[in-house]
Z-matrix of the N, CA and C atoms (Angstrom, degrees):
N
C 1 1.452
C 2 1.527 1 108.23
N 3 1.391 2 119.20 1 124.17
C 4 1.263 3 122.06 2 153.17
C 5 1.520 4 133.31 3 -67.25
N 6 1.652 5 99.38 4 131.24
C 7 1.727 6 83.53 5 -174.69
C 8 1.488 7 98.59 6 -117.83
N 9 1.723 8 120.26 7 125.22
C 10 1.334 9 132.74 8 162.24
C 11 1.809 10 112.70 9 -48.50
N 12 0.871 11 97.99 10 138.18
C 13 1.690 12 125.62 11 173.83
C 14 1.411 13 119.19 12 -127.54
N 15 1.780 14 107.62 13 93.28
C 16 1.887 15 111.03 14 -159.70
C 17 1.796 16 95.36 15 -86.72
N 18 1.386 17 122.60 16 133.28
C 19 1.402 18 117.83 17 169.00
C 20 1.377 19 108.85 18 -83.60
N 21 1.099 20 112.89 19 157.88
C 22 1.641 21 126.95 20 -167.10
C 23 1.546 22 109.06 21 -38.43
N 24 1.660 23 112.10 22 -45.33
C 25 1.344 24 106.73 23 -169.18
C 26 1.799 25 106.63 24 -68.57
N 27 1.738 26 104.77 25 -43.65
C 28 1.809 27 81.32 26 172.91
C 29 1.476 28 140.26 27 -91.58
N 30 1.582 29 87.83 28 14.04
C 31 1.459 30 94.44 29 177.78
C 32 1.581 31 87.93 30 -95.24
N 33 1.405 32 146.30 31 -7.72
C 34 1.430 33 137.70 32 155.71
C 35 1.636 34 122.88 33 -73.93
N 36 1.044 35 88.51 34 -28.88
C 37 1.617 36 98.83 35 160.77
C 38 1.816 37 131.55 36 -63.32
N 39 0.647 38 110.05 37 -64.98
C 40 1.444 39 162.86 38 -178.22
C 41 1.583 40 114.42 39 -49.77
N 42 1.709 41 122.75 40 -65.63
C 43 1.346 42 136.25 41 -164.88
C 44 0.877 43 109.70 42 -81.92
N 45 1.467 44 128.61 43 -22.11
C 46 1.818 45 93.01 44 -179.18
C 47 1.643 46 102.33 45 -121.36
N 48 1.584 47 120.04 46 26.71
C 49 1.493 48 122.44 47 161.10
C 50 1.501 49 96.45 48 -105.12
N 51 1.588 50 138.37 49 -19.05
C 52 1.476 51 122.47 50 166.73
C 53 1.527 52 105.86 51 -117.33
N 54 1.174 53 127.68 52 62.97
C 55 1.607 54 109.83 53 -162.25
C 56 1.986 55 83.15 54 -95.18
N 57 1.280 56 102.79 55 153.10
C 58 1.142 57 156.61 56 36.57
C 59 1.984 58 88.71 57 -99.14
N 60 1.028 59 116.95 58 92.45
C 61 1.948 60 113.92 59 -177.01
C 62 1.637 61 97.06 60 -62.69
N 63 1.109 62 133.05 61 -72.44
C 64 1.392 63 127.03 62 -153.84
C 65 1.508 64 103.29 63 -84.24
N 66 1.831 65 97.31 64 148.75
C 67 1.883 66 98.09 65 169.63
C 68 1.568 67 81.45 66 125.72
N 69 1.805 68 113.22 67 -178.19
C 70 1.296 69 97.94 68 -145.50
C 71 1.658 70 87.96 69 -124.68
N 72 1.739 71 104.53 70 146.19
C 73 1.425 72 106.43 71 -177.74
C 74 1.211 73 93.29 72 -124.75
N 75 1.522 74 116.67 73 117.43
C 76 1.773 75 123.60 74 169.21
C 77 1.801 76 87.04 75 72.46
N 78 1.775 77 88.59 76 -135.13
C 79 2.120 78 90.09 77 -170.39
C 80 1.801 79 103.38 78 -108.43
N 81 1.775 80 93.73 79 38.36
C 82 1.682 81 94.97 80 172.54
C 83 1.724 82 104.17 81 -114.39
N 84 1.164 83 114.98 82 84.38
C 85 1.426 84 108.30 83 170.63
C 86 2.004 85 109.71 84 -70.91
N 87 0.838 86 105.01 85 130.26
C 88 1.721 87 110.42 86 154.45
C 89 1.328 88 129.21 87 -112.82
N 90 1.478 89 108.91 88 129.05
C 91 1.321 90 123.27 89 -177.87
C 92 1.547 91 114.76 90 -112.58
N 93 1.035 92 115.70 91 166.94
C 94 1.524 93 132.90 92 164.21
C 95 1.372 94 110.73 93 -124.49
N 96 1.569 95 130.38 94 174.14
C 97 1.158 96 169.15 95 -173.34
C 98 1.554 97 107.37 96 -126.74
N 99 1.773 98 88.42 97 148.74
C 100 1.621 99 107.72 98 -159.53
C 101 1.832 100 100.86 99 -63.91
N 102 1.609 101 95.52 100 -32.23
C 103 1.893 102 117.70 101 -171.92
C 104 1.356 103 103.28 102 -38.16
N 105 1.777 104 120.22 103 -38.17
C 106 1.036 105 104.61 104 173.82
C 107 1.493 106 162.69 105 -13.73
N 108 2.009 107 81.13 106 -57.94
C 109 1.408 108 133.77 107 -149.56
C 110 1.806 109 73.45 108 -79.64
N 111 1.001 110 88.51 109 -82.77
C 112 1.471 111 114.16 110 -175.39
C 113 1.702 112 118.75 111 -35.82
N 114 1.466 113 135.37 112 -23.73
C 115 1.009 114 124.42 113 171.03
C 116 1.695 115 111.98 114 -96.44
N 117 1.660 116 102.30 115 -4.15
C 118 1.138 117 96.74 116 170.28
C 119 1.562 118 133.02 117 -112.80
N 120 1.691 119 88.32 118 40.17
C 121 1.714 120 93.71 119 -167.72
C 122 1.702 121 75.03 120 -135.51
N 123 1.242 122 122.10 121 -34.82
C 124 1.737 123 114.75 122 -171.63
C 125 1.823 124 103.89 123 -81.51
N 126 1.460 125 111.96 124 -1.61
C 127 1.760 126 109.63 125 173.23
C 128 1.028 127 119.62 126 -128.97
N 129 1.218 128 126.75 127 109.46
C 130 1.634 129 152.60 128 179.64
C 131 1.224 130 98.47 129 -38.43
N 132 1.541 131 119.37 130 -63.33
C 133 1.611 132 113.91 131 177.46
C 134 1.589 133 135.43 132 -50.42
N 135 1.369 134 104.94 133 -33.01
C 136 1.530 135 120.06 134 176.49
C 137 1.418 136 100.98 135 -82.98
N 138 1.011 137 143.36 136 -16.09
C 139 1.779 138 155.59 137 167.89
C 140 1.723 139 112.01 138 -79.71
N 141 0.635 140 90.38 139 -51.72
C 142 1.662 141 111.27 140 157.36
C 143 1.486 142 121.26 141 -58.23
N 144 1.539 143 121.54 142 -61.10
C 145 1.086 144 113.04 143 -174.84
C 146 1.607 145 129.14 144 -106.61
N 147 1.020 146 83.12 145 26.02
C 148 2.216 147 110.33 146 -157.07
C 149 1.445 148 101.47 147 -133.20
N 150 1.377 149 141.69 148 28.33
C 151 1.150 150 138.58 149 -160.18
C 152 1.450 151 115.72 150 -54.42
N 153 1.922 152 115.14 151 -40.06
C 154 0.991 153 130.98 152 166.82
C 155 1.828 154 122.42 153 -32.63
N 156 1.415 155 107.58 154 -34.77
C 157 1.350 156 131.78 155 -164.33
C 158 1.378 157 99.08 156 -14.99
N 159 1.848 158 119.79 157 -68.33
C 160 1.032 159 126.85 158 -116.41
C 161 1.801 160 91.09 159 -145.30
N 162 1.858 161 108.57 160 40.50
C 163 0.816 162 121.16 161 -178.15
C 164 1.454 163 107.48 162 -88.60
N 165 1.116 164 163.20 163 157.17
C 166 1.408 165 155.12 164 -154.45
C 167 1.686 166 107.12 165 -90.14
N 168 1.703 167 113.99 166 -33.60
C 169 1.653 168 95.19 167 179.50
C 170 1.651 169 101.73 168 -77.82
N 171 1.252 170 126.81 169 -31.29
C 172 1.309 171 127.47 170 179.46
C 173 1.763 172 107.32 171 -61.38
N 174 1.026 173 84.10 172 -69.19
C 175 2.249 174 78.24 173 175.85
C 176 1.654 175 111.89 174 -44.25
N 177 1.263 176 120.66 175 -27.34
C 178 1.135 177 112.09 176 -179.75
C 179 1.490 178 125.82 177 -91.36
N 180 1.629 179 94.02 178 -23.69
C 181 1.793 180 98.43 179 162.66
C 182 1.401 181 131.63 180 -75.62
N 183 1.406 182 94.00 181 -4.69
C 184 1.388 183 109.91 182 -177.20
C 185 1.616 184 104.76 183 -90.82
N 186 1.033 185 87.80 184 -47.32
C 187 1.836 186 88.43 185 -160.24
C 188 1.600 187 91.72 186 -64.10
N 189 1.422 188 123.06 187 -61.98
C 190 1.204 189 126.43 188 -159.15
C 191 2.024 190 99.56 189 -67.64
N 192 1.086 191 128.81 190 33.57
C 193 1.470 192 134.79 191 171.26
C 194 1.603 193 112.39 192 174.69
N 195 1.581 194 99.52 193 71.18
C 196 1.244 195 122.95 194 176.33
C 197 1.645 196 104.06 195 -134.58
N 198 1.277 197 108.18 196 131.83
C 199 1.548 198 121.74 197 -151.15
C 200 1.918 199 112.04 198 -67.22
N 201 1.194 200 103.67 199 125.08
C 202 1.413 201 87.10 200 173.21
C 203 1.526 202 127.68 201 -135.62
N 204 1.545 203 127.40 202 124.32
C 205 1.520 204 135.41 203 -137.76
C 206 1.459 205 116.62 204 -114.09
N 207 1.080 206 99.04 205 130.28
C 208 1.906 207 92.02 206 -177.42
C 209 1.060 208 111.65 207 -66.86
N 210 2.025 209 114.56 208 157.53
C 211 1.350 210 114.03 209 -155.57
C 212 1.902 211 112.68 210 -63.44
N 213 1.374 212 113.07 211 -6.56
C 214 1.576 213 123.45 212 -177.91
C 215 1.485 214 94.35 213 -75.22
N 216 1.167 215 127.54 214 -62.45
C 217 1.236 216 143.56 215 -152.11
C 218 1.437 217 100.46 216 -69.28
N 219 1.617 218 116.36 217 -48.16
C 220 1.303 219 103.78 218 -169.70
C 221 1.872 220 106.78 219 -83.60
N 222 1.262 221 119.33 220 7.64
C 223 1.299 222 139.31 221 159.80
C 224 1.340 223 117.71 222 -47.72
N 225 1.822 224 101.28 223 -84.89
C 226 1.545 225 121.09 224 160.46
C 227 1.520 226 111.18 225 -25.01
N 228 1.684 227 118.43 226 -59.92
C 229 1.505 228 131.64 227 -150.37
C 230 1.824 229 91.18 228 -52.70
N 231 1.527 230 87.64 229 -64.63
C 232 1.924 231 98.54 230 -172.78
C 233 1.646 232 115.43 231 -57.35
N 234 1.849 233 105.46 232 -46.69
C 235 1.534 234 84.45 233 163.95
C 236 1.602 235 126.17 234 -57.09
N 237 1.192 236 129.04 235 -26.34
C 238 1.397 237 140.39 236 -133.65
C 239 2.178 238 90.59 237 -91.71
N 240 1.584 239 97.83 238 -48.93
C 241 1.524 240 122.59 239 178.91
C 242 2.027 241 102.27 240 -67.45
N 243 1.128 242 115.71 241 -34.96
C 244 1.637 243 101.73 242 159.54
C 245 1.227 244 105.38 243 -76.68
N 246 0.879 245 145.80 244 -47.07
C 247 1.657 246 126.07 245 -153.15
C 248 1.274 247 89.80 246 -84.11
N 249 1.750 248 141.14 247 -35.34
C 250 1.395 249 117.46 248 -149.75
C 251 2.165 250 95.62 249 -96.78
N 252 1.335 251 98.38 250 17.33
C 253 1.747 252 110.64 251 -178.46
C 254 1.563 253 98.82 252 -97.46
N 255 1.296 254 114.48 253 -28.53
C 256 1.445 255 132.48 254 -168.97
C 257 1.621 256 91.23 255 -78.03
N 258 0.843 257 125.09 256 -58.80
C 259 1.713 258 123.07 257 -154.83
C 260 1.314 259 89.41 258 -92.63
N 261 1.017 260 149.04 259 -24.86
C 262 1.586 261 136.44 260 147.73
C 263 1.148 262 116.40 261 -48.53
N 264 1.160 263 128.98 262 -41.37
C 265 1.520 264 126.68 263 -178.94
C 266 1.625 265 98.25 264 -70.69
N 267 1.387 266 112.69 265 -47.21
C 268 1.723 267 103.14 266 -169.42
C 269 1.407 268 108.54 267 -77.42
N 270 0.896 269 118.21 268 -29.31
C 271 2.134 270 109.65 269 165.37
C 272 0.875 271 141.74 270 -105.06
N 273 1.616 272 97.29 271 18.05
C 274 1.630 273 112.04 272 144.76
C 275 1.508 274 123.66 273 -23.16
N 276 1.276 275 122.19 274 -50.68
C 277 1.712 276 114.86 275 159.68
C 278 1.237 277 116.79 276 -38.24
N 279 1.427 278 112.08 277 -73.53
C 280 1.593 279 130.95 278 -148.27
C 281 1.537 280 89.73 279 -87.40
N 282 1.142 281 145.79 280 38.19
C 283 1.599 282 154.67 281 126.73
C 284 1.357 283 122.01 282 -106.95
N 285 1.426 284 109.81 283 6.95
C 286 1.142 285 118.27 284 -148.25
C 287 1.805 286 81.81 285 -108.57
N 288 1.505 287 100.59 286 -59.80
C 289 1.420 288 121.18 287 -173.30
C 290 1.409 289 88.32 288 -74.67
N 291 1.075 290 160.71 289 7.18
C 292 1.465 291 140.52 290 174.02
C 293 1.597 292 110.29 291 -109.23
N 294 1.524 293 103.54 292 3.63
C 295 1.518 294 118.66 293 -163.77
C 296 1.644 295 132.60 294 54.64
N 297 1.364 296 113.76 295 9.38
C 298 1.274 297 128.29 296 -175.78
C 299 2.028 298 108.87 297 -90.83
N 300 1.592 299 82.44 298 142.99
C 301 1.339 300 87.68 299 172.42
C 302 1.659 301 133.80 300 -50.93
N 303 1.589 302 141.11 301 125.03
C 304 1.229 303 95.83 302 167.01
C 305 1.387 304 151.01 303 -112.75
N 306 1.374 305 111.03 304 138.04
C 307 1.483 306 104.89 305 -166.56
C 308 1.392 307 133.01 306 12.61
N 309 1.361 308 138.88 307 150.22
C 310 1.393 309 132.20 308 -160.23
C 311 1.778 310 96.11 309 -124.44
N 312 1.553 311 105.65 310 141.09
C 313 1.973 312 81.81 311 170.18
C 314 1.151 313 132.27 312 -74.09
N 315 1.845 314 112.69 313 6.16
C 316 1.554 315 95.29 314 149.33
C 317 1.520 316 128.51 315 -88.46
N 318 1.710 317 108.86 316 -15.07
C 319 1.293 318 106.38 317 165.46
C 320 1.633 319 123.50 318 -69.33
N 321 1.144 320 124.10 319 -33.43
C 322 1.205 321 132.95 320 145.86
C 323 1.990 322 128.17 321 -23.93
N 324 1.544 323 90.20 322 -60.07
C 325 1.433 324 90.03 323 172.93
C 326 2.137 325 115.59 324 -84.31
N 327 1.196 326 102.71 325 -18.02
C 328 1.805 327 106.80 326 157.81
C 329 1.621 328 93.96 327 -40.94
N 330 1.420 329 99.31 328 -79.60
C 331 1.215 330 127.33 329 -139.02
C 332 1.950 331 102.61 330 -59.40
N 333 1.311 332 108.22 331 -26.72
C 334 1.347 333 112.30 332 163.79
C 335 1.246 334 130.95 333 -57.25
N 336 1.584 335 119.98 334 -32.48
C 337 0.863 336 131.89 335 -178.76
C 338 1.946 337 115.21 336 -51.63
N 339 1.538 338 105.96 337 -43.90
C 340 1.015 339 102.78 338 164.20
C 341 1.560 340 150.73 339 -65.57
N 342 1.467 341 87.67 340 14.60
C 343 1.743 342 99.75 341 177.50
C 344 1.530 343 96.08 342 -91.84
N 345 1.549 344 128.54 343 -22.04
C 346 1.179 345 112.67 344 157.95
C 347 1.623 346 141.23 345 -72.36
N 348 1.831 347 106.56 346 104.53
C 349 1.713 348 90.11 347 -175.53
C 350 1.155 349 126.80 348 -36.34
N 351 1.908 350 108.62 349 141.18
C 352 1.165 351 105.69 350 161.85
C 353 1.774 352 86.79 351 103.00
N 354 1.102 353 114.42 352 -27.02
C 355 1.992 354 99.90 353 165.92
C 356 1.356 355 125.22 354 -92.23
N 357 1.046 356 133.70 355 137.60
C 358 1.379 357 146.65 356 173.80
C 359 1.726 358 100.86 357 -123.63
N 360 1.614 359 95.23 358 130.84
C 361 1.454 360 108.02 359 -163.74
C 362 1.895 361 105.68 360 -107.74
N 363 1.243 362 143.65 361 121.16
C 364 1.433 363 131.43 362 -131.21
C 365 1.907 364 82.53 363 -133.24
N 366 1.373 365 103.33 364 115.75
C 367 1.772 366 102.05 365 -164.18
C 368 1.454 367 100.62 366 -164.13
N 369 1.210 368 106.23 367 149.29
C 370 1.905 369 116.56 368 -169.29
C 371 1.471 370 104.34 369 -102.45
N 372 1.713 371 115.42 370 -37.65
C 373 1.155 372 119.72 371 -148.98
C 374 1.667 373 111.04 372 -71.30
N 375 1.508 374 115.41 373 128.93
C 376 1.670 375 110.96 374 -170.57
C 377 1.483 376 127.85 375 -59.15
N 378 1.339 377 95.57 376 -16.35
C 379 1.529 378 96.73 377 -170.50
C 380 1.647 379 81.82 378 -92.13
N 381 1.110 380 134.20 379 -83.97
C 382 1.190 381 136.27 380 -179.56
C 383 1.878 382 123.73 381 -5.28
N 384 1.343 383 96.32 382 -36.31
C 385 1.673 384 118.31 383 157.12
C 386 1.327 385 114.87 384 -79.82
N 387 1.497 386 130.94 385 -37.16
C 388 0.823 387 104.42 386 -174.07
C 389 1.792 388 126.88 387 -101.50
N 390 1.622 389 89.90 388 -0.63
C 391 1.759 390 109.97 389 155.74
C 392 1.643 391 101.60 390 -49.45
N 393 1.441 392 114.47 391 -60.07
C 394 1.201 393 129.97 392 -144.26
C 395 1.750 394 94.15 393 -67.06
N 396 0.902 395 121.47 394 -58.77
C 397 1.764 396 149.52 395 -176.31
C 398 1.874 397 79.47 396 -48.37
N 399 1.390 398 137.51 397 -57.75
C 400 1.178 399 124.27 398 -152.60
C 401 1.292 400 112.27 399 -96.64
N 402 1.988 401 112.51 400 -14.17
C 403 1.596 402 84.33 401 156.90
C 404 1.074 403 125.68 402 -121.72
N 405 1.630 404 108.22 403 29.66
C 406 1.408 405 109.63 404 -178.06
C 407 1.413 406 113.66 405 82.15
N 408 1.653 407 121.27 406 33.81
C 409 1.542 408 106.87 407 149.67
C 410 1.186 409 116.57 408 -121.56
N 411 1.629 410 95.79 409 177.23
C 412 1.260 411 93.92 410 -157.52
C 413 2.207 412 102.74 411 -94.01
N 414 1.261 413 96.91 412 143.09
C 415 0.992 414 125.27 413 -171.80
C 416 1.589 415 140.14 414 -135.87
N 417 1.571 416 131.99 415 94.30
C 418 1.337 417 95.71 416 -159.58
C 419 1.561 418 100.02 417 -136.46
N 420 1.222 419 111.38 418 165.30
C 421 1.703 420 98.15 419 -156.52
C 422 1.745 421 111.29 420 -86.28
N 423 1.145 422 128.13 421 -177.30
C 424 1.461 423 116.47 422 -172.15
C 425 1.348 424 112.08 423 -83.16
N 426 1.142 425 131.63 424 -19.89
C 427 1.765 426 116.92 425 168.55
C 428 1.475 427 112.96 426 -90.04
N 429 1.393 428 116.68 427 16.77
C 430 1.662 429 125.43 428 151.93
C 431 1.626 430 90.37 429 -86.61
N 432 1.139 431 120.04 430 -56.31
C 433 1.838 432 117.46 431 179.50
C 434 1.351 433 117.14 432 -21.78
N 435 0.976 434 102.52 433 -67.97
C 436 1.793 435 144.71 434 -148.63
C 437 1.943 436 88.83 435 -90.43
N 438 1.179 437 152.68 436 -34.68
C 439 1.488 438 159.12 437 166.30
C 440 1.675 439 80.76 438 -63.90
N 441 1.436 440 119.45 439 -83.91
C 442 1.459 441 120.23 440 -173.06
C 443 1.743 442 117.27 441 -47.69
N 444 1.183 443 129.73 442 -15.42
C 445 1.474 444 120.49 443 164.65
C 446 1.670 445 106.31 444 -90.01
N 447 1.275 446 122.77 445 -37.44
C 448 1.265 447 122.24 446 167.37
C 449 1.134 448 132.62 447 -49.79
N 450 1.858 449 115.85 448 -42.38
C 451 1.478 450 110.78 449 163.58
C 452 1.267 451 125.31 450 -61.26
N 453 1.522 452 106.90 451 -30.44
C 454 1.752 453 119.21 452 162.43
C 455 1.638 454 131.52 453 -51.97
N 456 1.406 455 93.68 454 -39.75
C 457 1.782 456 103.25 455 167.75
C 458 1.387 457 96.16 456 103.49
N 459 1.198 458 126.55 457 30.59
C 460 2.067 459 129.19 458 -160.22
C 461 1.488 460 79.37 459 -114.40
N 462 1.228 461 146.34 460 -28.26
C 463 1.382 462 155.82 461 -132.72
C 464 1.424 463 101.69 462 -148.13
N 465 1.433 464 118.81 463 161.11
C 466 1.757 465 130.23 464 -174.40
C 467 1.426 466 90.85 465 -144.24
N 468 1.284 467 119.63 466 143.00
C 469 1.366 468 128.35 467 157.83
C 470 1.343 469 126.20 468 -34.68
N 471 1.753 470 103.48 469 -63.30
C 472 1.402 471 107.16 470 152.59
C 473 1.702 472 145.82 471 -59.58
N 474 1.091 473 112.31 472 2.80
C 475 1.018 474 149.12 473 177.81
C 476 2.006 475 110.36 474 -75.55
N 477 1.940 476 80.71 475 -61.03
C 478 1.499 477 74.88 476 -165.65
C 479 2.228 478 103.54 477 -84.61
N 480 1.702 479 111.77 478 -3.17
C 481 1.225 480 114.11 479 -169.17
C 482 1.729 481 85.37 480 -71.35
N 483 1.755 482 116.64 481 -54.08
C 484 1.147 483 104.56 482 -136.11
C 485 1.946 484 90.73 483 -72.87
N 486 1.113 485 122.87 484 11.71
C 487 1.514 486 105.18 485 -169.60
C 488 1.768 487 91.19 486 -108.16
N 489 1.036 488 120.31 487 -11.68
C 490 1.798 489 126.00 488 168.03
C 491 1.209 490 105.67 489 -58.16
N 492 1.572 491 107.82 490 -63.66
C 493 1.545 492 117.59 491 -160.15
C 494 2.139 493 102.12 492 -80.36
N 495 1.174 494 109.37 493 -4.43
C 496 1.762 495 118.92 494 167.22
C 497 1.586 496 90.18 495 -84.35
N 498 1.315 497 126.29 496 -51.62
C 499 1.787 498 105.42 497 -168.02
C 500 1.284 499 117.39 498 -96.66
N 501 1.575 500 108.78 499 1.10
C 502 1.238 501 112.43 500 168.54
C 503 1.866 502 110.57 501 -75.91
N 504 1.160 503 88.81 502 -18.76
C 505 1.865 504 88.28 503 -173.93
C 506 1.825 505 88.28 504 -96.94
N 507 0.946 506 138.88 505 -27.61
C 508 1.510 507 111.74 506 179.52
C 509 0.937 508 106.89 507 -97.95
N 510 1.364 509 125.03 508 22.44
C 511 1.775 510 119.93 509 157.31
C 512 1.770 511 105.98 510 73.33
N 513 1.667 512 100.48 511 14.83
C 514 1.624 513 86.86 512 174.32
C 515 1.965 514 101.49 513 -125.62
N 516 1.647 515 97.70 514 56.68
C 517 1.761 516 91.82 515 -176.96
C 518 2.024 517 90.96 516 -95.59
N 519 1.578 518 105.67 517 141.33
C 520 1.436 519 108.99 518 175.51
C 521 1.492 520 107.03 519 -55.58
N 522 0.989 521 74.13 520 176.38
C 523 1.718 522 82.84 521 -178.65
C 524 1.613 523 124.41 522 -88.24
N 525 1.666 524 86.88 523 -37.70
C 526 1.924 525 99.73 524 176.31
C 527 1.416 526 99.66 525 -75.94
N 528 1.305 527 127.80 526 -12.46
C 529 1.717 528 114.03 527 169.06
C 530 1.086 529 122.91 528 -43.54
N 531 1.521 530 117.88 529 -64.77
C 532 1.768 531 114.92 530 176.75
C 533 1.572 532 119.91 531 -60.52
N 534 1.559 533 112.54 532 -17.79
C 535 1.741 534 112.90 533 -148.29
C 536 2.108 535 69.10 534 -100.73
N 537 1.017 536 121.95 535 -23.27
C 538 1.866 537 98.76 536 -170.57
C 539 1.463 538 124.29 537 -100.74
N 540 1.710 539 84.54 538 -26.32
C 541 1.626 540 89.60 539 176.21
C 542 1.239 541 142.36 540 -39.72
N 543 1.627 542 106.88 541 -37.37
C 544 1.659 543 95.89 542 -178.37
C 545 1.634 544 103.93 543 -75.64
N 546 1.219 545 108.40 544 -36.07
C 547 2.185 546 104.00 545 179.05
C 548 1.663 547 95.49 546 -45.94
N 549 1.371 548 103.02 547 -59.47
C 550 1.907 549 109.22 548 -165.65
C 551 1.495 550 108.35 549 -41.84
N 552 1.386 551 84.16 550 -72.72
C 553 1.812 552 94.06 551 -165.88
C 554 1.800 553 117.88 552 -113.93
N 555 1.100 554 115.86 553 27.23
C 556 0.861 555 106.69 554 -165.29
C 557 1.703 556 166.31 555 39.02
N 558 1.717 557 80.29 556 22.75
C 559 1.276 558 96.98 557 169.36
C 560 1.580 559 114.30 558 -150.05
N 561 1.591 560 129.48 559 176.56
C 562 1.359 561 105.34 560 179.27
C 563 1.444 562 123.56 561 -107.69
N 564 1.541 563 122.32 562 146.49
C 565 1.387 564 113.40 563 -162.09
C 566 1.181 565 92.42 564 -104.41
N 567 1.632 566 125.66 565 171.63
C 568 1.440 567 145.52 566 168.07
C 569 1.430 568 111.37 567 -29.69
């Protein structure tokens, strides 16, 4: 069984157009990270614009499906989050010239997670893909998520339009949403 790992931005996306979001549908469990907690108490804007955050069914879906790693694993994770901070620092150019953001060291330590088998790391951000694309983990963006809860039946078609056309109006819809949709789901989103 694969277990999803949502980074802050699509688990901000994401939770309160599918809430209960985390916990396991069929053999797709989704988890989060504590970083969450934490990038959304150290940013005024996500406090601001997330009011829901720290609503009691959300704190509780969180806590009760927040990822937890054996002491080897969470070894790997931290080695895995220096080295992938290291190669951010050295292609700082060649993200530079690709116009993508680069990686953050908490996206870095997400993104570690996937050196442990059996994680799949669920993330919009381009550079963050294209870390992922360069060292070979696995990574896949949230309307691959959201296709995979839908074939499950955890998800409705309409479901996943009307939460497009919600981030299409706050100006925070991904970008690979419109360019995948018709392969995904067969139709086109905002």
């Amino acid at each position: 069984m694969n277990t999803y790992v949502l980074d802050s931005s699509a688990y901000f996306r994401l939770a309160k157009s599918f809430h209960p979001l985390l916990g396991e549908y069929g053999d797709i469990p989704l988890k989060l990270l504590p970083d969450t907690t934490n990038e959304f108490e150290n940013q005024p804007k996500l406090r601001s614009k997330f009011g829901w955050f720290y609503n009691e069914e959300f704190t509780r879906n969180r806590g009760n499906n927040l990822l937890a790693l054996s002491a080897a694993d969470a070894e790997t994770v931290k080695n895995t989050g220096f080295w992938l901070r290291d190669w951010v620092s050295d292609q700082r150019s060649e993200l530079l010239r690709r116009n993508l953001n680069a990686p953050s060291p908490t996206d870095c330590r997400v993104l570690a997670h996937a050196m442990v088998p059996g994680i799949t790391v669920v993330a919009d951000d381009g550079g963050l893909e294209f870390l992922a694309k360069e060292t070979d983990l696995p990574l896949i963006g949230s309307l691959h998520l959201l296709k995979r809860l839908l074939d499950v039946g955890a998800v409705t078609l309409p479901d996943i339009q009307a939460a497009a056309q919600y981030l299409h109006y706050e100006g925070d819809l991904p970008a690979s949403w419109p360019r995948a949709s018709r392969a995904l789901l067969g139709c086109r989103l905002p």
